[in-house]
C-alpha positions as CSV (number, residue, x, y, z in Angstrom):
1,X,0.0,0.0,0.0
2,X,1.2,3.5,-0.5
3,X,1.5,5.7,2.5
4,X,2.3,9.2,3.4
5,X,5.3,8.2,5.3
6,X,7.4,6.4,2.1
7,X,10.2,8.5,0.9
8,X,11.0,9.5,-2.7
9,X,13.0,6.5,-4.4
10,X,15.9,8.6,-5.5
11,X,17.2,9.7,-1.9
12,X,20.3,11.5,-1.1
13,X,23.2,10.7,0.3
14,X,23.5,7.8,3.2
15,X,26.9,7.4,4.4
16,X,26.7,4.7,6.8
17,X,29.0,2.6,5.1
18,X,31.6,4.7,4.3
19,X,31.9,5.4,7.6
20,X,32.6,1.7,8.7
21,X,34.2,0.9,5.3
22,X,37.2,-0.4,7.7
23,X,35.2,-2.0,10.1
24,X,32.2,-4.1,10.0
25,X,28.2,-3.2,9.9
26,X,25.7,-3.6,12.3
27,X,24.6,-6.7,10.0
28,X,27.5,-8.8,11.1
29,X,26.9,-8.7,14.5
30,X,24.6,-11.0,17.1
31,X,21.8,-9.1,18.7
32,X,22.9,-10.4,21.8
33,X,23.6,-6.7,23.3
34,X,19.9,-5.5,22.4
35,X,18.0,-9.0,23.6
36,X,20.4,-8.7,27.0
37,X,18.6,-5.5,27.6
38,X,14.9,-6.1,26.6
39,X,15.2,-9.4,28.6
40,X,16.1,-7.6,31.5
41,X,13.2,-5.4,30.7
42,X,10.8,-8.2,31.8
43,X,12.1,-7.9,35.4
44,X,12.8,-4.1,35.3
45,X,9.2,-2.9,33.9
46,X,6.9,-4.3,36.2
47,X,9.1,-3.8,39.5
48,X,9.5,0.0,39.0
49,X,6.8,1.8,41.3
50,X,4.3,2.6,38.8
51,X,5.1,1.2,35.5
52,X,1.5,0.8,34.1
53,X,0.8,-0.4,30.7
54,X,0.5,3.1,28.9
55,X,3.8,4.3,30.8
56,X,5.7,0.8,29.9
57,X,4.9,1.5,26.2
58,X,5.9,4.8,26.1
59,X,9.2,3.8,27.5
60,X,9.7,0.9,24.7
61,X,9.1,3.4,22.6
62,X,11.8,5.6,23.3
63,X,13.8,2.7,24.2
64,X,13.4,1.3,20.2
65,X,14.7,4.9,19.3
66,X,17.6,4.9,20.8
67,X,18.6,1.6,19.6
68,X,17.7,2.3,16.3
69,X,19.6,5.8,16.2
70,X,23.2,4.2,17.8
71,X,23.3,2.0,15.0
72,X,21.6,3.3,11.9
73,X,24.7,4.6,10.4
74,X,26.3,0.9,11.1
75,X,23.1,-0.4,9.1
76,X,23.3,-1.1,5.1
77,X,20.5,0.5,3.3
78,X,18.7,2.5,6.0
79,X,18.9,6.5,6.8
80,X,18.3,8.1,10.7
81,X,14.0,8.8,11.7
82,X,15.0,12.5,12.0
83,X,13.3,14.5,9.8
84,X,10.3,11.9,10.0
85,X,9.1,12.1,13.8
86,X,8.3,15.5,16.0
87,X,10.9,16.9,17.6
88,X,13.6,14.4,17.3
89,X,16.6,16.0,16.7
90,X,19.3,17.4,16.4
91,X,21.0,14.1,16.5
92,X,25.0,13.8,16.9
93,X,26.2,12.5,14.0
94,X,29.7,10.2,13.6
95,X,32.4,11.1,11.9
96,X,33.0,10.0,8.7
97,X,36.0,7.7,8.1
98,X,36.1,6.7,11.5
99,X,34.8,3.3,12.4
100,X,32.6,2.3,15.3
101,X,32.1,-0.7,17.0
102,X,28.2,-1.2,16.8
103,X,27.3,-3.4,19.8
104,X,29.1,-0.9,21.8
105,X,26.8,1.8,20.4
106,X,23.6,0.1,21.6
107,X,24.9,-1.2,24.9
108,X,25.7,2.6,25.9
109,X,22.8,3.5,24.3
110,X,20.2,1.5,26.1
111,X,22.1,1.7,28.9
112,X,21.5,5.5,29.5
113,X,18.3,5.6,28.1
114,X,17.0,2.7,30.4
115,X,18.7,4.3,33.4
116,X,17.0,7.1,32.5
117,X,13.4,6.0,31.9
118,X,13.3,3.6,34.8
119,X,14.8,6.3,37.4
120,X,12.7,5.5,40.0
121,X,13.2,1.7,40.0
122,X,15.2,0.1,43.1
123,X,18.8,0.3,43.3
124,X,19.2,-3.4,42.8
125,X,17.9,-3.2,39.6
126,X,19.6,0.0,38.0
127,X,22.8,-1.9,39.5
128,X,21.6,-5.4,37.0
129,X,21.8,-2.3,34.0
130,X,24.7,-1.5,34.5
131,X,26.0,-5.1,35.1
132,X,24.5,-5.6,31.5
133,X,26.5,-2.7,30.6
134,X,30.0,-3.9,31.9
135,X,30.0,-7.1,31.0
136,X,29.4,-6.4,27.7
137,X,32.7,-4.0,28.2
138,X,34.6,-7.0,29.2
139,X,33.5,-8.5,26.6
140,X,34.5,-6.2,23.8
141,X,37.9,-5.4,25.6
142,X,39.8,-6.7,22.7
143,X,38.6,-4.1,20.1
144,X,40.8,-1.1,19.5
145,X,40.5,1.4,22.5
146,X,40.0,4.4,20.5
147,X,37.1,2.8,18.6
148,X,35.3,1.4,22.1
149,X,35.5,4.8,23.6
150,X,34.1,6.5,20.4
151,X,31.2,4.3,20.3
152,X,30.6,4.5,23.9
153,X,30.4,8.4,23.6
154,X,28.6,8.0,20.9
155,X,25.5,5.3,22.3
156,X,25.2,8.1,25.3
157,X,24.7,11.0,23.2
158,X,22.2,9.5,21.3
159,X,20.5,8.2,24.1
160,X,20.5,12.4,25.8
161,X,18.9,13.4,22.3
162,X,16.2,10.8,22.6
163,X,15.7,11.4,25.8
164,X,15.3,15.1,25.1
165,X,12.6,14.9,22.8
166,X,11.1,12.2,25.2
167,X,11.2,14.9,27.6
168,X,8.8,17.2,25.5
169,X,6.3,14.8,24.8
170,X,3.8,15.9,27.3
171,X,3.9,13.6,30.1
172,X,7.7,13.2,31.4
173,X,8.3,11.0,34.4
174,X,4.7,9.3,33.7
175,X,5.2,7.1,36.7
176,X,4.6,9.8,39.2
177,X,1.4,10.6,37.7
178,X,-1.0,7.9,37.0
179,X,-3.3,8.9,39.0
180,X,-4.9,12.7,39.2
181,X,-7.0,13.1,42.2
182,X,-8.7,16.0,40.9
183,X,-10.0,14.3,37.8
184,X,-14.1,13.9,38.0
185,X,-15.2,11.3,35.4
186,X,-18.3,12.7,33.4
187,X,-22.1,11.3,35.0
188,X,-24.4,10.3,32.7
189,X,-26.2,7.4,31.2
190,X,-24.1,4.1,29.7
191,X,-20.6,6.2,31.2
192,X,-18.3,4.8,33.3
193,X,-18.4,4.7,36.4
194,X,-15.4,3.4,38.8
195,X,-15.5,1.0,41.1
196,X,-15.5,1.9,45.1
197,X,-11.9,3.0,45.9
198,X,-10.8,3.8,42.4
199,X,-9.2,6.6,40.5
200,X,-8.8,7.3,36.7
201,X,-5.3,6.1,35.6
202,X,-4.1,8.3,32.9
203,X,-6.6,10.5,32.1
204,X,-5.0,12.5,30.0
205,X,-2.5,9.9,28.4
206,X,-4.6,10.3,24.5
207,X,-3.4,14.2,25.5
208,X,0.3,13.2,24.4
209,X,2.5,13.3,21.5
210,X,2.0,10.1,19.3
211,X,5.1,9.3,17.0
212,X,3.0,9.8,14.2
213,X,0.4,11.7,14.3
214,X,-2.0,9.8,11.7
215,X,-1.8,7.0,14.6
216,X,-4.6,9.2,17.0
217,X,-6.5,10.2,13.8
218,X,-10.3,9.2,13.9
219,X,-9.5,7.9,10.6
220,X,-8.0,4.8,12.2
221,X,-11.0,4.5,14.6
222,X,-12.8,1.0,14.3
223,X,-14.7,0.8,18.3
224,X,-16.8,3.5,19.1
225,X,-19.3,2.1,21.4
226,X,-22.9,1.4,20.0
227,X,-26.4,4.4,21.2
228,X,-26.8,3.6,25.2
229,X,-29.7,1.2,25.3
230,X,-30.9,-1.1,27.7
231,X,-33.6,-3.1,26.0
232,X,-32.7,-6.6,25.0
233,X,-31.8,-7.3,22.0
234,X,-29.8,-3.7,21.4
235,X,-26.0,-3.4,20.3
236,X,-25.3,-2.3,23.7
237,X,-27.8,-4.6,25.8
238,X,-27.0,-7.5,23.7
239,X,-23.1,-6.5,23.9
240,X,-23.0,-6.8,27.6
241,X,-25.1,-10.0,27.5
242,X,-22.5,-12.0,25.6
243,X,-19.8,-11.0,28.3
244,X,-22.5,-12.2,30.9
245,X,-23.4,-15.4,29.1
246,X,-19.5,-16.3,28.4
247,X,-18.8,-15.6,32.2
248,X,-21.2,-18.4,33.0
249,X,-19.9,-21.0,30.8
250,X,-16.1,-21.0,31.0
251,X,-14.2,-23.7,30.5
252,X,-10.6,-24.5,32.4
253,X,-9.2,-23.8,29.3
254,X,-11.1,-20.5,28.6
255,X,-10.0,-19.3,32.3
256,X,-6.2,-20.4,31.7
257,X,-6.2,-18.0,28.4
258,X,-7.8,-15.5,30.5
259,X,-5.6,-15.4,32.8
260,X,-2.6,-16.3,30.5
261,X,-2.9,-13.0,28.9
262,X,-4.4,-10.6,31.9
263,X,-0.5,-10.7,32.2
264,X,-0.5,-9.7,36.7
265,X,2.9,-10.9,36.5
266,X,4.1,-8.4,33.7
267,X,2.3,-5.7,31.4
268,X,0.9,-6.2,28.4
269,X,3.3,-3.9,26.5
270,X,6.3,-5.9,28.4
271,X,4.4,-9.5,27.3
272,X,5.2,-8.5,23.3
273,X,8.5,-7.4,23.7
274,X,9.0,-10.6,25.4
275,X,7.7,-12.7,22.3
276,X,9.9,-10.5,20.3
277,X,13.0,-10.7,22.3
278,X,12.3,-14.6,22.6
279,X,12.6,-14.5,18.6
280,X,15.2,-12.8,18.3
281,X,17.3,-14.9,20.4
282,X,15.8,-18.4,18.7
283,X,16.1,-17.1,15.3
284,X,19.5,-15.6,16.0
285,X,18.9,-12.5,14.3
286,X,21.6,-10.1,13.5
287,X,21.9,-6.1,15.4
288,X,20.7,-4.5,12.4
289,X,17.7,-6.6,11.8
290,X,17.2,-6.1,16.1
291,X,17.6,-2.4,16.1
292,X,14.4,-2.4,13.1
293,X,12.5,-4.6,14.7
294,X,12.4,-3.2,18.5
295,X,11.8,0.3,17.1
296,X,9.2,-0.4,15.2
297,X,7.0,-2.7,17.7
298,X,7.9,-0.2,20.8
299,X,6.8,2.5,19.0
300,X,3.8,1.0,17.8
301,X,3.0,0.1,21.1
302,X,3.7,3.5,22.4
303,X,1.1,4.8,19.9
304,X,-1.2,2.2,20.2
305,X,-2.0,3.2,24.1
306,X,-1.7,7.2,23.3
307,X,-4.7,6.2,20.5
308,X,-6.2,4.3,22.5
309,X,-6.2,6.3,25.9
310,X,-7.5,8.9,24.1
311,X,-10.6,7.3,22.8
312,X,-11.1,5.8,26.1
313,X,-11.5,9.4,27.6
314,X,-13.5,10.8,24.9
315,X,-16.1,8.4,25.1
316,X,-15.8,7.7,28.9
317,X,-17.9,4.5,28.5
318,X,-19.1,1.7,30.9
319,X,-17.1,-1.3,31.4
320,X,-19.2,-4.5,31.5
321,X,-18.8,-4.4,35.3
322,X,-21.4,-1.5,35.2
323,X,-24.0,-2.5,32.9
324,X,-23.8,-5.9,34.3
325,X,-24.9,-5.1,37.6
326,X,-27.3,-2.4,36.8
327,X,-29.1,-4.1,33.9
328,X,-28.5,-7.9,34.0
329,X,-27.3,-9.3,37.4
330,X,-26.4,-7.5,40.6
331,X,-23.9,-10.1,41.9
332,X,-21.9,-10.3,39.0
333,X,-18.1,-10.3,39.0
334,X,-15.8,-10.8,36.4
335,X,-12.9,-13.6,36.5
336,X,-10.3,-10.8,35.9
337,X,-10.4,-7.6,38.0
338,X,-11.8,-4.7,36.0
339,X,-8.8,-1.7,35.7
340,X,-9.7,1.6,37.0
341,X,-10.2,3.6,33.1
342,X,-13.0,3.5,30.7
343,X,-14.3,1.0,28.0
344,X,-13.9,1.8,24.4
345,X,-11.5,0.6,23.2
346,X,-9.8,-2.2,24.8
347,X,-5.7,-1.3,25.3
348,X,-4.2,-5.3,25.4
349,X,-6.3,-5.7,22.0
350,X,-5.0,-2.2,20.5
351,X,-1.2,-2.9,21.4
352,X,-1.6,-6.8,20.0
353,X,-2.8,-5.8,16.9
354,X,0.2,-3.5,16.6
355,X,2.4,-5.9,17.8
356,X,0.7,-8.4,15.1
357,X,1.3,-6.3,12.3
358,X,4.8,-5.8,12.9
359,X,6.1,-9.7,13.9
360,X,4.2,-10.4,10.2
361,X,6.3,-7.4,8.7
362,X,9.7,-8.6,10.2
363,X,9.2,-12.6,10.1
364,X,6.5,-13.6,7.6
365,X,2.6,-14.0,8.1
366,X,2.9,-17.9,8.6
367,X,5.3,-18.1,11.5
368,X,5.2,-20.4,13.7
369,X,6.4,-20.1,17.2
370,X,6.1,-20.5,20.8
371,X,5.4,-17.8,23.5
372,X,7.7,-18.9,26.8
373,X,6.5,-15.3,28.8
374,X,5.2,-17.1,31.6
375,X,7.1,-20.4,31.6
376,X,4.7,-23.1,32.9
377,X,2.3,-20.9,34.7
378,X,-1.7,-20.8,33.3
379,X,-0.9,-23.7,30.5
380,X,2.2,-22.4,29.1
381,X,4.3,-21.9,27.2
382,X,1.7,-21.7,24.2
383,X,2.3,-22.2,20.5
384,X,0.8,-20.2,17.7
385,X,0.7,-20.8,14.0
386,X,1.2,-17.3,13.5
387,X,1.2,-13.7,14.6
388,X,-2.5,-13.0,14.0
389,X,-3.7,-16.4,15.7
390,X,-2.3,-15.0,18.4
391,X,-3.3,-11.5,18.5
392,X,-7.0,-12.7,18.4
393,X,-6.5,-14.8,21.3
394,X,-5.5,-11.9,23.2
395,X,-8.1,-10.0,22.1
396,X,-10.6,-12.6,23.2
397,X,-9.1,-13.0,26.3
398,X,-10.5,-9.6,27.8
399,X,-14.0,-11.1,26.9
400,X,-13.1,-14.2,29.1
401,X,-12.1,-12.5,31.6
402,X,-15.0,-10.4,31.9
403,X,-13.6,-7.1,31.2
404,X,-14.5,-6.1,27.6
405,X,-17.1,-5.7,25.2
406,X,-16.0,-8.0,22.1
407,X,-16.8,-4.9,19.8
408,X,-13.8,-3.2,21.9
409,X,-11.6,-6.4,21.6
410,X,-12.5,-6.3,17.5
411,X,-12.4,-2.4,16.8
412,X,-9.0,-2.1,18.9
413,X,-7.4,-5.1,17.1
414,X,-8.3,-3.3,14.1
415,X,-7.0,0.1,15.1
416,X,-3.6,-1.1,16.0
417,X,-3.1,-3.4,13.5
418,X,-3.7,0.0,11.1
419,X,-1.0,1.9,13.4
420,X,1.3,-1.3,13.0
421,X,0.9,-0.5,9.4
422,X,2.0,3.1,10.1
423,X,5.3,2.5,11.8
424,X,6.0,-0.2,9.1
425,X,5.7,2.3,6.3
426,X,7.7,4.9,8.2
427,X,10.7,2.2,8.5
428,X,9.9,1.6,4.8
429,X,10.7,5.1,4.0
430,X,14.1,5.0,5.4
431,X,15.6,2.8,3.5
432,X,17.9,4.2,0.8
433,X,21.2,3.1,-1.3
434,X,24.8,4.2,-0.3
435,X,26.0,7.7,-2.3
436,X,28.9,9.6,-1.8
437,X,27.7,13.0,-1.7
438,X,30.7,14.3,-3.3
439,X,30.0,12.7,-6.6
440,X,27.5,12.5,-9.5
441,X,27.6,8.6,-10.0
442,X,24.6,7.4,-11.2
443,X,23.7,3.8,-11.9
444,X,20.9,1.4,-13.9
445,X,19.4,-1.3,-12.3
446,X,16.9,-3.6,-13.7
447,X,15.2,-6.6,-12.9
448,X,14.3,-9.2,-15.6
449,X,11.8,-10.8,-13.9
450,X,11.6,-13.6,-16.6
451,X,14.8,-14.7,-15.7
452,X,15.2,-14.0,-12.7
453,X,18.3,-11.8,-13.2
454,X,19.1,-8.1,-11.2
455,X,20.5,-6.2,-14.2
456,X,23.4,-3.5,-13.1
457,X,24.1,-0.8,-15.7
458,X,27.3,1.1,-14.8
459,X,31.2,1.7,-16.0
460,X,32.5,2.4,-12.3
461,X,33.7,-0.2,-10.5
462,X,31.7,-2.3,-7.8
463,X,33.1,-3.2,-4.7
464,X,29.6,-5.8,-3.9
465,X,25.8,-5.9,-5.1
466,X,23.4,-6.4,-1.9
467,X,19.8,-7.2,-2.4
468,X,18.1,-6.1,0.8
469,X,14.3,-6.9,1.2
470,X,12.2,-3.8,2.3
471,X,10.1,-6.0,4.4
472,X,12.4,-7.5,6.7
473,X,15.3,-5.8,6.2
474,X,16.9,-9.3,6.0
475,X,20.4,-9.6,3.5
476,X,19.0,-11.7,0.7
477,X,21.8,-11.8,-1.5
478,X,25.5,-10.2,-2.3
479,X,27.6,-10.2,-5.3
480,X,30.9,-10.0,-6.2
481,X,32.3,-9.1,-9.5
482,X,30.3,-8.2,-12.2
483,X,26.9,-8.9,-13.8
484,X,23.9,-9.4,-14.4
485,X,23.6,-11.4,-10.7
486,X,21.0,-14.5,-10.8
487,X,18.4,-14.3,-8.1
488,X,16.8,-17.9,-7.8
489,X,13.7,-18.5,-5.8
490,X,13.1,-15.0,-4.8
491,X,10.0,-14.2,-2.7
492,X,7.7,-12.0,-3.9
493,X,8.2,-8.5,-2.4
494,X,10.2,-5.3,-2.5
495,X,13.9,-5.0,-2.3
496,X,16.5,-2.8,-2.4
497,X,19.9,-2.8,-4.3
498,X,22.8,-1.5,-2.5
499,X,26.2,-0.9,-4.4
500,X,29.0,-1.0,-1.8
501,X,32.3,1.1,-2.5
502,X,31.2,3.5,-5.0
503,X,29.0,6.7,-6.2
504,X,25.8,5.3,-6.7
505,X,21.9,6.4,-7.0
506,X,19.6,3.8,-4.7
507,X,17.5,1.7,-6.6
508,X,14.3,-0.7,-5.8
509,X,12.8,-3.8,-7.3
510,X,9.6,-5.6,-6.4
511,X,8.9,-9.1,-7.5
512,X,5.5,-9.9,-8.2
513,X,3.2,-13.0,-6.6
């Protein structure tokens, strides 16, 4: 699909590899340093003092960015997110010529920035970052000194720049404010209406700055709740009737996936960067390919819950809880405990479909795999036949439990898959080819899709011919020497043609179904 985000195929300059000409791109390396630090996310998010879910994304989010930016200019084929995303930026930039080790980028990268965004977490656990940190040192000790100590200034500075715009974004330090005492929820028929003891969290969360600002638009919106009725046989009677009915009839399995997913243990924005970070580590994926693919789910997370929040507040609508007991059956309760914020739409089914939409982009629509989160606790760990068939189950979990409409669980499945979608066409628009911006090379590419040959035109000399597919970002094939290069088997897709070690115009290719 074409989106507003996608950048003009004949780009300008990128220099990342000329400035690691000498050393070696992000590609080459394990994304052992990045999965060290989201795997210790899993303890550190939901033991700092007020990590909820919309304050967990947020700091994925930024987290993704970081990452992203300390090894961008290590990564073939891609350009920075400044210029595409408010307020980001001025960015330090590396020197050209000089070479940087890349892990050591992101390990100082995510080391600050998680330092940072967690600030308020208990000393034991900063101290396990900064383990992370040091051991990785050690463990890079044998590169050049001057190289570690320029990447290590380097992942800090681009963690401070993050964190700047981070600190702009209308809610800084979210943990200390969850909870505004002085917010009154609206009265009034089919609103919401907390329980005893309760408070609003986040009422003004939909108030802050999305990445993109097409994710909050009303264009994306799929769940706004159905005219306040309370005859049977209404949307909204008839709504709250199914959540009763399934109540009554659960099965041991239906309450495991309940409870599976109401994720007590860990939030749900902390739950998919577990099942990412558990792929990453089984499919041994390399720092470039981790560096996409942690950006783009925490931001689409982040944006998910801003979207989401702010339809929640706008609409101020009644949780099952309430039109349970004042329409259907006074004793009701539901198997999961019903959060303290309104209905429409549901936040765990907004977030999955983002998170659905971007495990397809980065490891195929039929993937198989196994979610390990919460080891052997409420039936797991549970396998999937893909990304989608999992994302619904999630979705329908909040009906099991009691604590959603399923035209909340639908429309906010919807909604983030459509910011998913987003984010993926931003990170689409930053690929580009390698130039030297002190040249006028140009070049001729073309794909003979009969034969299945990549075509380069070009009297300069050519170091190596990349094919890098836009989707995944995944190395698909290099060449040495000249052409025209075979390409057997190709998937159908877009990809992009990167000429290493001379002046050369980007170029892309899609291979039809």
């Amino acid at each position: 699909m074409t989106h507003p985000y996608t950048k003009t195929l004949a780009l300008t300059a990128a220099v990342a590899l000329a400035q690691s000409a000498n050393g070696q791109t992000a590609d080459q390396f394990t994304s052992e340093v990045a999965n060290a630090y989201y795997g210790q996310g899993y303890t550190l998010c939901p033991a700092t003092p007020g990590c909820t879910p919309p304050v967990s994304s947020r700091a994925y989010g930024y987290m993704g960015i970081a990452l992203y930016e300390a090894v961008v200019d290590g990564i073939p084929g891609y350009s920075s997110l400044q210029g595409d995303l408010p307020d980001l930026g001025p960015l330090p930039a590396v020197t050209p010529g000089l070479i940087y080790h890349w892990p050591t980028c992101a390990n100082y990268a995510l080391s600050r920035i998680m330092d940072s965004l967690f600030f308020n977490a208990a000393p034991a656990n900063l101290a396990a970052l900064q383990a992370i940190r040091d051991g990785f040192d050690v463990q890079f000790s044998g590169e050049p000194v001057d190289v570690i100590q320029r990447s290590q200034a380097f992942g800090t500075d681009i963690a401070e720049a993050v964190l700047d715009m981070a600190r702009t974004d209308g809610q800084h330090r979210p943990q200390l404010t969850n909870f505004d005492p002085l917010f009154v929820p609206p009265v009034g028929p089919g609103l919401w209406v907390p329980a005893v003891g309760q408070q609003a969290m986040q009422p003004y969360w939909g108030n802050k700055r999305p990445f993109l600002e097409a994710d909050t638009s009303f264009t994306l919106f799929n769940s706004a709740p159905p005219a306040f009725d309370t005859l049977p046989g209404s949307p909204c009677y008839d709504g709250a009737a199914l959540v009763y009915q399934t109540s009554l009839n659960l099965t041991t399995t239906d309450t495991l996936t309940a409870r599976y997913w109401a994720d007590g243990v860990v939030t749900p924005p902390t739950h998919s960067m577990s099942m990412m970070e558990q792929l990453m580590r089984r499919e041994n994926k390399d720092l470039a390919f981790a560096a996409r693919g942690y950006a783009m789910l925490g931001m689409s997370i982040a944006d998910a819950f801003v979207a989401c929040w702010r339809w929640k507040y706008i609409f101020n609508w009644n949780r099952p809880r309430n039109f349970i007991r004042d329409h259907i059956d006074p004793n009701w309760a539901s198997l999961i405990t019903t959060p303290p914020f309104p209905e429409c739409s549901s936040g765990h089914s907004s977030q999955s479909g983002a998170w659905s939409s971007v495990m397809e982009e980065l490891f195929g629509s039929s993937f198989a795999f196994v979610d390990s989160t919460h080891g052997a606790s409420f039936g797991g760990p549970r396998t999937y036949s893909d990304f989608a068939t999992c994302s619904q189950e999630t979705a329908y979990s909040r009906l099991l439990g009691g604590i959603h409409y399923e035209y909340s669980n639908s429309g906010g499945l919807q909604n983030g898959e459509a910011i998913g979608d987003n984010i993926i066409a931003l990170f689409d628009g930053l690929i580009t080819g390698v130039n030297d911006v002190a040249s006028n090379g140009t070049v001729n590419i073309r794909y003979d899709a009969v034969n299945d040959l990549l075509v380069v035109g070009t009297t300069e000399q050519v170091e190596q011919v990349r094919v890098i597919s836009c989707g995944s970002g995944a190395l698909v094939n290099a060449f040495d020497g000249p052409g025209p290069y075979h390409l057997s088997n190709i998937a159908p897709g877009m990809y992009a043609v990167v000429l290493v070690g001379d002046t050369r115009q980007p170029a892309r290719f899609v291979v039809a179904e």
